[in-house]
N, C-alpha and C positions, 0 to 999 in steps of 0.2 A: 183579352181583358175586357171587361163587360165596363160600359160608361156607366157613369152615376146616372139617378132620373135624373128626368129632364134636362138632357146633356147640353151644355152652352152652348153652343152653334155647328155650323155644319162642317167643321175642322174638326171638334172634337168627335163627331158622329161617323166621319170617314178612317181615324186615328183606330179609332177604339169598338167601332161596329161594325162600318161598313166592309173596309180594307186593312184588319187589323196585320193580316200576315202582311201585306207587299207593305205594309207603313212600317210592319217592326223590322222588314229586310231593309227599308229607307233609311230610316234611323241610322241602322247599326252601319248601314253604309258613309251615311254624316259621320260617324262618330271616324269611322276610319278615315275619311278624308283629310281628318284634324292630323292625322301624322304625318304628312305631306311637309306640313308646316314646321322645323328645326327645332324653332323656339317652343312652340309647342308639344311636341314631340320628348323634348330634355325635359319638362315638366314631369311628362305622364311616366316616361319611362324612370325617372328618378324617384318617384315613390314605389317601385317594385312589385305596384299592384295589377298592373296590366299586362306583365309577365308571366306574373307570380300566379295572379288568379284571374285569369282572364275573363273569365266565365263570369266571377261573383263582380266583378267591374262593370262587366256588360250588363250585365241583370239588377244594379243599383244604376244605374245610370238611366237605362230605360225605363224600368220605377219611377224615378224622378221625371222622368220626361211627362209618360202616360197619366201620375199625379197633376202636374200643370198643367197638360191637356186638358185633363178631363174635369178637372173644378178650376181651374184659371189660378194666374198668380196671384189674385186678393183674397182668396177663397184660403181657411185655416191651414188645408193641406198643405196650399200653393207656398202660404207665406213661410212655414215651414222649410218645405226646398229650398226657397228663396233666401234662408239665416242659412243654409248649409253650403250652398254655393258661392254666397259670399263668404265662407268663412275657411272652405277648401283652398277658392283663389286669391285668397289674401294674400298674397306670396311673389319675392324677387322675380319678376322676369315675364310675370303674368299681366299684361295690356290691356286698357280698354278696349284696344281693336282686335287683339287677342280673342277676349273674350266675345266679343260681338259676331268673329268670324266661324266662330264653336257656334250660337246660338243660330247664325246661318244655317248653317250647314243642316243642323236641327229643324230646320225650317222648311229650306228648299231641298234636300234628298229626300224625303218619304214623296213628294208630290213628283220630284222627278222619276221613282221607280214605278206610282202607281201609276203615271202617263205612260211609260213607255211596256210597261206589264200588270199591268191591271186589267181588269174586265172592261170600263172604259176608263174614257180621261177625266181627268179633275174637274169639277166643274168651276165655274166663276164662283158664287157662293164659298165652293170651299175653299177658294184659292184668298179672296178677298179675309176669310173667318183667318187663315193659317197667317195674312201679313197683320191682320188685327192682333193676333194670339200675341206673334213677334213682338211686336211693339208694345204691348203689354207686359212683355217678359222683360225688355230691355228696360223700362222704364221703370220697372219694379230694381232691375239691378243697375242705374242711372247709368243706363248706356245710351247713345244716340243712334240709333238705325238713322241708316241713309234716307231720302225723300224718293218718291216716285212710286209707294203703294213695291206690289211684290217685284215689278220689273225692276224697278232702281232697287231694289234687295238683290236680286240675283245678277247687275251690271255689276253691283260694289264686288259681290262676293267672287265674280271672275277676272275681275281687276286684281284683287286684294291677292289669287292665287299663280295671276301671271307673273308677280314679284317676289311674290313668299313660298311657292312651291320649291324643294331646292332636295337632294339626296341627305341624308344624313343615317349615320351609326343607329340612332335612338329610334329613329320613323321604320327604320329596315327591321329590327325588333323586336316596335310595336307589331307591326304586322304580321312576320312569322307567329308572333304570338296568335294572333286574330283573324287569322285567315280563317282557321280552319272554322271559327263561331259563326264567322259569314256565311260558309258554304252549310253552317248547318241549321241556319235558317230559310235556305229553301228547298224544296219538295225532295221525300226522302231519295228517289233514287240520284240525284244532283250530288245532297248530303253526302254521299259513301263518295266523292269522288273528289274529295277534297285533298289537294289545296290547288288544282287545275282549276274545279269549278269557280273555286273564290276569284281568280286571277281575271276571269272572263267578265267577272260584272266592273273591276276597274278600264276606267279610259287610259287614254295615253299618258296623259300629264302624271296620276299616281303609280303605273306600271315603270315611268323613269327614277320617280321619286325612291319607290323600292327596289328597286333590283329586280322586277320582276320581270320575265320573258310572257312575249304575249303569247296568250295558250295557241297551240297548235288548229287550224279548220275545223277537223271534227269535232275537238271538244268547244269553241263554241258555239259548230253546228247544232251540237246536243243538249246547251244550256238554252240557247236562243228556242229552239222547239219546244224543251218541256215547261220553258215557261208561257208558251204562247197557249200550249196543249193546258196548262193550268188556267188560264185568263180564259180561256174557250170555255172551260168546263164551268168557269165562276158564272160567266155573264149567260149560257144553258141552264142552270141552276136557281139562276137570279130570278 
C-alpha cells in the first residue's frame, strides 16, 4: 500500500513504504495475539465473522489500520475509523483495557517482526513516530496508554498477558480460522506449507493458549532461513 504524500512521520513511512510486507505480517500477527485473550476472543468469535470470513476480516481490519497510519487519527480518513471503532466496541464485555491491549498489540508487533526479520532494525525515529501514533489513537478513543514512551507500552502489554493469556474454545477457533492467513502472508514457498509454517512464527505463551504443538526442527529450520534469505535479499537490493 502506497503512503499518501508527504507521509506523517517515519512510522507511517516504514508501515506503508519502507517495510510494508514484514509490517503487514506484524499486524496480522497483533491481531492474532488478541485471541489469547478469552474475553476477547468470545467477542470476535461471536459475531461469526472471523470464521465465517476470515479473510474479509483481516483485509477490513488492516484497512483501518494502514488508513490511521497513514493520515493519522485527526485526519478525515482517520476520524472516520475512529466513529467506526467506537461504534463496533460499544458492546457488553468490551473494556477499556480491552481495548487498549488490541491497540498494543497494533503497535508493538509490526516493529517486533521487522526487528527480528526485516532487512534492518527499527530505528529510534520509527520507534518514537509508532509510540506518538499510539497515543494519538488512544486519545482520539479516550483511552489512557500507560507512561514511559514505547518501553512502559511494551512492560504494560506483557504484564497485561501474563494474567490474561489463558486457553479457551473461542481463541482455539479463532485461530484454526487464521492460521492459514498468517502463513499466507509470508514468502510464497512458506505460503504452501501452511498451517505448520503459521504455528512457527507464535512463541510459547500463544502455542499454550491454542492447542497448538510446537512445529517440529526442520520446519522451523525452513521458516527461520527463508526468512532471513528474504531480509538478505531486501537490505542487497536496498
Amino acid at each position: 500500500m502506497t503512503a499518501p504524500a508527504g507521509a506523517r512521520d517515519p512510522y507511517a513511512q516504514l508501515v506503508l513504504e519502507t517495510m510494508p510486507e514484514e509490517s503487514r505480517v506484524g499486524l496480522t500477527l497483533g491481531f492474532v495475539r488478541t485471541f489469547a485473550v478469552p474475553e476477547i476472543a468470545a467477542v470476535l468469535h461471536g459475531t461469526g465473522r472471523m470464521t465465517g470470513e476470515p479473510k474479509a476480516r483481516a483485509k477490513a481490519t488492516g484497512a483501518a489500520m494502514f488508513a490511521l497510519i497513514g493520515h493519522g487519527p485527526d485526519s478525515a480518513q482517520g476520524r472516520r475509523v475512529v466513529a467506526e471503532l467506537r461504534r463496533v466496541h460499544d458492546r457488553p464485555g468490551i473494556t477499556a483495557e480491552l481495548m487498549h491491549y488490541v491497540l498494543a498489540c497494533f503497535t508493538v508487533c509490526p516493529l517486533r517482526f521487522v526487528d527480528a526479520h526485516g532487512p534492518r532494525a527499527v530505528t529510534a525515529a520509527e520507534r518514537e513516530a509508532a509510540y506518538t501514533f499510539h497515543r494519538e489513537l488512544a486519545d482520539a478513543l479516550a483511552l489512557d496508554p500507560p507512561d514511559g514512551e514505547l518501553p512502559g507500552l511494551e512492560a504494560w502489554m506483557s504484564e497485561f498477558e501474563r494474567r490474561s493469556f489463558a486457553p479457551s474454545e473461542p481463541g482455539r477457533a479463532l485461530w484454526e480460522a487464521t492460521g492459514g492467513l498468517l502463513a499466507s502472508r509470508l514468502p510464497g514457498p512458506l505460503a504452501r506449507l501452511a498451517p505448520a509454517v503459521a504455528a512457527s512464527l507464535l512463541d510459547e505463551p500463544l502455542r499454550t493458549a491454542f492447542g497448538v504443538r510446537r512445529p517440529s526442527a526442520p520446519v522451523r529450520a525452513l521458516v527461520g532461513g527463508a526468512l532471513r534469505v528474504r531480509a538478505r535479499a531486501r537490505r542487497n537490493a536496498a
